[in-house]
Every structure is written in structure tokens, then in C-alpha cells.
C-alpha positions in Angstrom: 0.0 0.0 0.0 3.0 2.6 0.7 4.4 1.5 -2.4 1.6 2.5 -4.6 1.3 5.5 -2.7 4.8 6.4 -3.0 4.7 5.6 -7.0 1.4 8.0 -6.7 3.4 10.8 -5.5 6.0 10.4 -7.8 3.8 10.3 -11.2 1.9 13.9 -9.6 5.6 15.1 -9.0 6.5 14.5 -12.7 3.2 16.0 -13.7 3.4 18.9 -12.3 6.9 19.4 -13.6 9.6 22.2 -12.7 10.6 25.6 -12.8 13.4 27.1 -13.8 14.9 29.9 -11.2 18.2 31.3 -12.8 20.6 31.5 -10.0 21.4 35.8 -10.7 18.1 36.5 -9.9 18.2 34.5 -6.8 21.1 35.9 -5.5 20.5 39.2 -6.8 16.6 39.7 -5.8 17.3 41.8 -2.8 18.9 44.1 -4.9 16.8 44.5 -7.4 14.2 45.6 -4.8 12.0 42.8 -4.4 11.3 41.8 -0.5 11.0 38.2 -0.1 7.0 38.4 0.3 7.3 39.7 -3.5 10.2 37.5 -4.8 7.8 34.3 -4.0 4.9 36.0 -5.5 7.7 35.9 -8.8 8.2 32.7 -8.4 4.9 31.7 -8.6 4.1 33.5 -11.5 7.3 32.7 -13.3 6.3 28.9 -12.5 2.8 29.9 -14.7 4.7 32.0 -17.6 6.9 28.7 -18.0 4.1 26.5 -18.5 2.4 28.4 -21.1 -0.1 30.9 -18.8 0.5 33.8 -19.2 -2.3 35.9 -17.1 -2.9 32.9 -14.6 -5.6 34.0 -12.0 -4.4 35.5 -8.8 -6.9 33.1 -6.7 -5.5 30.5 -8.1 -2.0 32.2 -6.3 -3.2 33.5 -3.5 -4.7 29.7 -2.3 -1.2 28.6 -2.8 0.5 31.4 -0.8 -2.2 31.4 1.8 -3.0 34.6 1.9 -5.6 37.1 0.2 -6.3 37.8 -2.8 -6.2 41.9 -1.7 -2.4 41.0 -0.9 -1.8 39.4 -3.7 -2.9 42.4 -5.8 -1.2 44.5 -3.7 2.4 42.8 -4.1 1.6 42.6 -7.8 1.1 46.6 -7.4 4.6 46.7 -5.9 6.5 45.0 -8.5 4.8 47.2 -11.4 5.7 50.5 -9.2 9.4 48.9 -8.7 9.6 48.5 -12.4 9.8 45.1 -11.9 6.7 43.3 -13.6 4.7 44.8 -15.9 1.1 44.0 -17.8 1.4 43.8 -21.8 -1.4 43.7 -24.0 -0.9 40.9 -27.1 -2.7 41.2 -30.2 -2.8 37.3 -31.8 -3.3 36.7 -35.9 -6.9 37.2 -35.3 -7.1 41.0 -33.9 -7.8 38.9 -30.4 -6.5 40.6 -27.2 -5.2 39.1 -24.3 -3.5 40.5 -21.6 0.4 39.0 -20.1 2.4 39.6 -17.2 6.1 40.4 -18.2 9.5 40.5 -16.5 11.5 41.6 -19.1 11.7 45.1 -16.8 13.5 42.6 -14.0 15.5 41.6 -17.0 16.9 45.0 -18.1 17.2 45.7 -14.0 19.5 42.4 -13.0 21.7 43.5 -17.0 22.2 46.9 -15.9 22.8 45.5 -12.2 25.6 43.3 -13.3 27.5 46.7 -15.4 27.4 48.3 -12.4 28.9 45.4 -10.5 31.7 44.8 -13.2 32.5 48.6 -12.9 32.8 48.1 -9.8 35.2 45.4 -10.0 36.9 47.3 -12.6 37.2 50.5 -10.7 38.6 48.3 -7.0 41.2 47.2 -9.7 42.2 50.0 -10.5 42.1 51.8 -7.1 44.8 48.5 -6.3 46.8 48.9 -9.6 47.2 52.9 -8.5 48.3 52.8 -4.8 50.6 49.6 -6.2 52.6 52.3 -8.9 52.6 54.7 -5.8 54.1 52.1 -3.4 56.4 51.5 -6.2 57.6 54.8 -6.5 58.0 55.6 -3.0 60.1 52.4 -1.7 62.5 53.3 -5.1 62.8 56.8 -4.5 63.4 56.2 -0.6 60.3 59.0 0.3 56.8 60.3 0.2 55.9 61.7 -3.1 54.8 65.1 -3.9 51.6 66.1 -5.0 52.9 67.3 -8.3 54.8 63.6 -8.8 51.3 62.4 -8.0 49.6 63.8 -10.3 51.7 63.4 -13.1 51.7 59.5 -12.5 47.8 59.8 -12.0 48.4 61.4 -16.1 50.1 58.6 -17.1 47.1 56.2 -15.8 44.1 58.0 -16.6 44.9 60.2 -19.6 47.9 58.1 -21.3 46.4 55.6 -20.3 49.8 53.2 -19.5 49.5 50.0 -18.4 51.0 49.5 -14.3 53.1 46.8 -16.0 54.9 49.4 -18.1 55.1 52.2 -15.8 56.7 49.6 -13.5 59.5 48.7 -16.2 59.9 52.5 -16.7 60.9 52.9 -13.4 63.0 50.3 -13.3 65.0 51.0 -16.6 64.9 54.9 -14.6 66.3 53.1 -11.5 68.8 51.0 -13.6 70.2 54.5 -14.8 70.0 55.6 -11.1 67.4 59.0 -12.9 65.3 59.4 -9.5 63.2 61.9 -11.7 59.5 61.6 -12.6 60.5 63.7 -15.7 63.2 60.8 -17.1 60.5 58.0 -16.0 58.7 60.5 -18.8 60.7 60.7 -21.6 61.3 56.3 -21.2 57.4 56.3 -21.9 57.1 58.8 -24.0 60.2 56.5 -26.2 58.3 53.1 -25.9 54.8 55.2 -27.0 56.4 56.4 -30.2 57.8 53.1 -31.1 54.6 51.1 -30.5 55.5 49.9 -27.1 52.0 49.3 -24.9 53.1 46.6 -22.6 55.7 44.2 -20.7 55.7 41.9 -23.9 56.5 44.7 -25.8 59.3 45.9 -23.8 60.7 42.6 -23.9 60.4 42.6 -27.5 62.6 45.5 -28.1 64.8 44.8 -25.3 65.4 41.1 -27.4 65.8 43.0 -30.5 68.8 45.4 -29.3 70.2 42.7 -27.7 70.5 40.6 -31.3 71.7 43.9 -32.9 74.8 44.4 -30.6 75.2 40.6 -31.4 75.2 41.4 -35.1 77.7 44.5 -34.6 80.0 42.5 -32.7 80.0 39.7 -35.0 80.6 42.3 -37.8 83.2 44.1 -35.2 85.2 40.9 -34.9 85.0 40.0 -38.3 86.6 43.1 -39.5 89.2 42.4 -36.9 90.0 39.5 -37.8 90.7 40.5 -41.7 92.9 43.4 -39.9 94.8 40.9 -38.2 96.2 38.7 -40.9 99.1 39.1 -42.7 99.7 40.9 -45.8 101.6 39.0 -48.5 103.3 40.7 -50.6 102.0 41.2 -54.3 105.9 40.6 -55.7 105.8 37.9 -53.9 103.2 36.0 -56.5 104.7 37.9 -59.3 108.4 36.0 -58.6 
């Protein structure tokens, strides 16, 4: 008897099928504005849109929430003043009208919501990319820096728009040359800019390249040398 019960349940589970919740909008709800009292009154509408109804009747929610239909209409209310739900109007092939409860406003909300958080991200990157160049600077020139060397390095990131990674090897090619002077750090940029030089590959590039010409010029340099270095023979020599 508890078997066929069981198998009873299961077939009404499978029945009434499932509804899709996409996990954004269930971690995100709170933000988008809904209380919880209105995110389950989502929930049971989405469960409705998903199977095809698309203007089910509130009774028919309220029975399963337990509560009145009055709150239920005025939860609905809420999420069409939060921009959150709205009511469309279809027109079918025939010139029939029926009405439809929408979330694409919740949509363009949770979209615009995760921009913001990416900016976000971006901008706390940033903000740690910054104070990293200004630690940088500091520990290498051995103090505080002015609000004039500040500034100039807040140029380079916000109006030059140079990677950290670069203004990192600047200061070290600066530091190499023992230049503890925002202006040299300047001109090392201002160099790589002009020859296409964006970023660490880059420098590497170029640092690789000068590297294989100073090969090629000794080579050549030792070559030359060596042609110095032998002995001339005599041109009566051959002639006798």
C-alpha cells in the first residue's frame, strides 16, 4: 500500500513538472528591490509563464501562498511600481487581445545591475593597480611623493592611459640609470609610446631585438678584426 502511494506521489511530482529559477536572480533579488514576500509572488508567476499561462488567476495564487487575494494584488502593485513586472497587452493573428504579465523590466534591471557590479570590479582594480605604482615609487625613491609627482603618475594612468606593468618597467630602466626623476620616467614612456611599445611583452620585444643587434655589430666588429689581423703578402711575392 506505501508503495503505490509512493509511486502515486512520484507520477503527480513528474506532472506537475519544474521551474526554472536562474541562480542571478536568486542571489540578486534583494537588490533588485523585491522583499521576499514579492520575490515568492515571482516565483509563482514565473512557474505559470513557464508553463504556457500567461495571465494565470491571482486566486489561483493567493490559495497557494495562503494569503488574500487583496495581498496578492497588492504585491503585484509593488512589483509594477518597482519597475519590476509589468502587464502587456498581445494582439494574436486574429485581432484577439489578451493581456500577459512580463519580467522583461527585471531583466533589463539584473543587466544593468551586473555593469554596475563589473565597474565596480573594474574600478577596486584599479584603485589597487594605483596605490601599487605609488608604493612602487615611493620604496625606489626612498620617500613620500609630492603632489605634483602624483599627479603626473595619476596622467600617465588616466589620460595616457599606461598599463601599471609598463610604468613599473619605466621605473626600473629609470632606476637602472640611477634617474630618480618623474620627468626621465617620462621621456622612457614617452620613447616606448612612439615606437609602439604598450606593454611588458613589448618591452621585452625590443629589449630582445637590441640585444640581437649588438650581437650582429660584434659579430661584424670581430669580423673586421680578424681581416685586420692577418698578414699581408706581398704582391711581388706571387709575381716571382
Amino acid at each position: 500500500m506505501g508503495d503505490k502511494k509512493l509511486d502515486s506521489t512520484l507520477r503527480e511530482f513528474l506532472r506537475q513538472g519544474n521551474t526554472v529559477i536562474s541562480n542571478l536572480v536568486l542571489k540578486n533579488y534583494k537588490k533588485l528591490g523585491m522583499t521576499d514576500t514579492e520575490f515568492i509572488l515571482y516565483l509563482q508567476l514565473n512557474s505559470y509563464l513557464q508553463k504556457g499561462e500567461t495571465f494565470p488567476e491571482l486566486e489561483n495564487i493567493a490559495k497557494s501562498l495562503q494569503i488574500s487575494v487583496n495581498d496578492v494584488y497588492t504585491q503585484l502593485h509593488n512589483l509594477i511600481e518597482k519597475k519590476i513586472l509589468k502587464i502587456e497587452t498581445i494582439v494574436n493573428q486574429q485581432g484577439q487581445k489578451t493581456d500577459s504579465y512580463s519580467f522583461d523590466f527585471l531583466y533589463q534591471k539584473l543587466d544593468s545591475l551586473i555593469d554596475e557590479e563589473k565597474k565596480e570590479l573594474l574600478n577596486v582594480s584599479a584603485e589597487k593597480d594605483r596605490q601599487k605604482i605609488f608604493n612602487a615609487f615611493q620604496v625606489e625613491f626612498g620617500r613620500d611623493l609630492s603632489p605634483i609627482e602624483l599627479e603626473m603618475i595619476n596622467g600617465w594612468i588616466e589620460e595616457d592611459k599606461y598599463k601599471t606593468d609598463l610604468i613599473l618597467l619605466a621605473l626600473r630602466e629609470a632606476v637602472l640609470s640611477q634617474a630618480y626623476n618623474l620627468k626621465y620616467i617620462d621621456r622612457i614612456l614617452l620613447s616606448w609610446e612612439k615606437q609602439g611599445i604598450r606593454s611588458k611583452v613589448d618591452v621585452e620585444n625590443l629589449k630582445k631585438a637590441r640585444e640581437k643587434r649588438k650581437e650582429n655589430i660584434n659579430t661584424i666588429s670581430d669580423n673586421n678584426k680578424n681581416k685586420e689581423n692577418k698578414p699581408k703578402i706581398p704582391l711581388t711575392k706571387w709575381l716571382d
